[in-house]
Every structure is written in structure tokens, then in C-alpha cells.
Rosetta silent file (secondary structure, phi, psi, omega in degrees, C-alpha in Angstrom):
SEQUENCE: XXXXXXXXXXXXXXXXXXXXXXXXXXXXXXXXXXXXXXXXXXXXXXXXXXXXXXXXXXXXXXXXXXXXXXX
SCORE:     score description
SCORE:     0.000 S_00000001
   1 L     0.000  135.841  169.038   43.716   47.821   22.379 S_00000001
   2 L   -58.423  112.701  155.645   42.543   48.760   25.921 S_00000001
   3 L   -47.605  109.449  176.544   39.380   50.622   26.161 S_00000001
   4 L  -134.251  106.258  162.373   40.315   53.799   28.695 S_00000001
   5 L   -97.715  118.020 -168.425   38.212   56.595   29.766 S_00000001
   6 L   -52.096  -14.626 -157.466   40.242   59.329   31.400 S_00000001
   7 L  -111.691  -11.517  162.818   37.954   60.206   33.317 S_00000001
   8 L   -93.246   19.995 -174.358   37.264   56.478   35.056 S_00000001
   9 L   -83.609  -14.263  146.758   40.960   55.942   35.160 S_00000001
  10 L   -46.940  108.213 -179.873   41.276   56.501   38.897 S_00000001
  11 L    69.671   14.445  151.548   41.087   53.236   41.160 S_00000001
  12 L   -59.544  147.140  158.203   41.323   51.180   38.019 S_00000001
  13 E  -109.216  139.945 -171.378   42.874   48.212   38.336 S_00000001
  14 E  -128.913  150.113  171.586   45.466   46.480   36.078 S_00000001
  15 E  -106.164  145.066  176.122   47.587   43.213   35.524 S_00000001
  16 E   -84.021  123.871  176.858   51.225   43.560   34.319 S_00000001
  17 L   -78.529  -21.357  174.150   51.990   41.302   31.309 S_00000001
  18 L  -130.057  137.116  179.879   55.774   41.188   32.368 S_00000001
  19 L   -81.495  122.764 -148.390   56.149   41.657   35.952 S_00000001
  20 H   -93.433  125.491 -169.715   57.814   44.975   37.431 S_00000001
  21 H    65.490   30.931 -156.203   59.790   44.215   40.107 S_00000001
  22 H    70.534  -38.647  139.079   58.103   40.603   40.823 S_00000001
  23 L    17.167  115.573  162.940   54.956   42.806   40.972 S_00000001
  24 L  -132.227  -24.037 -148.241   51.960   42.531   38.886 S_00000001
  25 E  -105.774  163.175  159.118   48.799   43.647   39.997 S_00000001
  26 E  -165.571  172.526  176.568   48.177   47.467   40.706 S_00000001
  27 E  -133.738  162.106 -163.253   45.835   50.327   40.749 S_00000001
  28 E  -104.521  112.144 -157.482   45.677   53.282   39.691 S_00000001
  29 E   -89.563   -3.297  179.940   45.993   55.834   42.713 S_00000001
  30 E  -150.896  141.647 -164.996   46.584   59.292   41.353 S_00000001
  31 E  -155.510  111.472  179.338   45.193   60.788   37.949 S_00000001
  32 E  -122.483  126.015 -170.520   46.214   64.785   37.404 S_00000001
  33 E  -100.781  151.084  149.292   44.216   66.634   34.464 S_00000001
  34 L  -114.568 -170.524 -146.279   44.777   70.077   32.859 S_00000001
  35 L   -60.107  -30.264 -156.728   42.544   72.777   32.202 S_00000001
  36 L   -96.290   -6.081  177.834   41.526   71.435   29.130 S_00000001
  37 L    91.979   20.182  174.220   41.072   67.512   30.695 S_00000001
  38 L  -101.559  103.633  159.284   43.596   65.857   29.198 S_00000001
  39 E   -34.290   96.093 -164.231   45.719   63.641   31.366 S_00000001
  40 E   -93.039  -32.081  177.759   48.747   64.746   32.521 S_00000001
  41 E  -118.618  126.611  162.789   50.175   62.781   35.416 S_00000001
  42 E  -116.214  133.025 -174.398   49.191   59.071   36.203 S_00000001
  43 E  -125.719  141.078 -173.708   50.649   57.352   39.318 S_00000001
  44 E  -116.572  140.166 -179.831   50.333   53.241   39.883 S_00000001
  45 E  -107.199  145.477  177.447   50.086   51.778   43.244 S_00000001
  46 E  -101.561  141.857 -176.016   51.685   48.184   43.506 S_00000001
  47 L   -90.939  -22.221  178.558   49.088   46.036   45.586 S_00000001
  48 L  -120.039    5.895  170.637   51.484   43.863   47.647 S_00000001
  49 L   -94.147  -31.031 -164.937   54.443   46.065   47.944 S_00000001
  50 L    86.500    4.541  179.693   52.703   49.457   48.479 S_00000001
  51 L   -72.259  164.176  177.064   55.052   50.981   46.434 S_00000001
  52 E  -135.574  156.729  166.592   53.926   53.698   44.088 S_00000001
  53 E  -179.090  163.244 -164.268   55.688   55.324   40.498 S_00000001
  54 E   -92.370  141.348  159.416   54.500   57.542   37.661 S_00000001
  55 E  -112.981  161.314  140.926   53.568   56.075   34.492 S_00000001
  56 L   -78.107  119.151 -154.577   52.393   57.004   31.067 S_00000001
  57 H   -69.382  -32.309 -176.017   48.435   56.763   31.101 S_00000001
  58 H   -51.534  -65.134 -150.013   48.506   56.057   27.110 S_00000001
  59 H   -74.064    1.447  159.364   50.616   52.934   28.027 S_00000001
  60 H   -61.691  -42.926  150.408   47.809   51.440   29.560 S_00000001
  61 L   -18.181  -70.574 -159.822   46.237   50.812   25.995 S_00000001
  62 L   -78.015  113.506  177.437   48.450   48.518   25.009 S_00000001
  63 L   -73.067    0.140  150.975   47.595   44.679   25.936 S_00000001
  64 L   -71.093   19.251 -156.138   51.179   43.729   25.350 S_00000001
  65 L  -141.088  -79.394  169.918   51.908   45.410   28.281 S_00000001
  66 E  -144.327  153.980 -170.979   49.102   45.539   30.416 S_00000001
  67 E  -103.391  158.768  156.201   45.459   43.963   31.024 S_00000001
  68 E   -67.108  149.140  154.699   42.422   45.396   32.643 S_00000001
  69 L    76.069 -152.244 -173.227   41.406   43.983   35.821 S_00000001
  70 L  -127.900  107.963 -147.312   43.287   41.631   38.093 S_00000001
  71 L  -128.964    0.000    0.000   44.329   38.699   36.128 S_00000001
């Protein structure tokens, strides 16, 4: 399981274990909390398309899925 602190979750970068749209590598470019600091919105930037889309931040955990770092 992926080690995440919500609050360093911003400009993280990640590898895709199955690749979304030929895609792999991204960061994370938008991270929106609520009052209480609990992540509510996470948005992933694709590194060679520029594309962006909302994820679930939780599914970052999982290393069947996705890796830390740029792999």
C-alpha cells in the first residue's frame, strides 16, 4: 500500500500500472480540502499530453494501480 500524506499530495508524481490512454506518467496538479482537511477533489495532469481529469485521491494507495514516482 502507497504511503500518502494529504497534505504533500500536490505536485506528486505517479506511474500508471496500466496505461490511460497510452499515458502513464502524471502529477498531481490540483488537491481541494474541506473545512475539516479531508480531501475532497484530486485532479491528475498527464505529462506528455497535457491533458488533465479528476480522480479518486484514495486510489492512489493502491500499487495495483499506481506507483509513486516516475517509473
Amino acid at each position: 500500500m502507497n504511503q500518502i500524506n494529504p497534505k504533500k499530495l500536490l505536485n506528486s508524481k505517479w506511474t500508471a500500472i496500466r496505461p490511460i490512454n497510452k499515458e502513464k506518467h502524471f502529477v498531481v496538479s490540483r488537491v481541494a480540502f474541506d473545512d475539516d482537511g479531508v480531501v475532497i477533489e484530486c485532479e491528475l495532469n498527464a505529462v506528455m499530453s497535457n491533458r488533465f481529469f479528476d480522480i479518486e485521491w484514495s486510489t492512489l494507495k493502491d500499487p495495483a494501480v499506481w506507483l509513486q514516482g516516475w517509473l
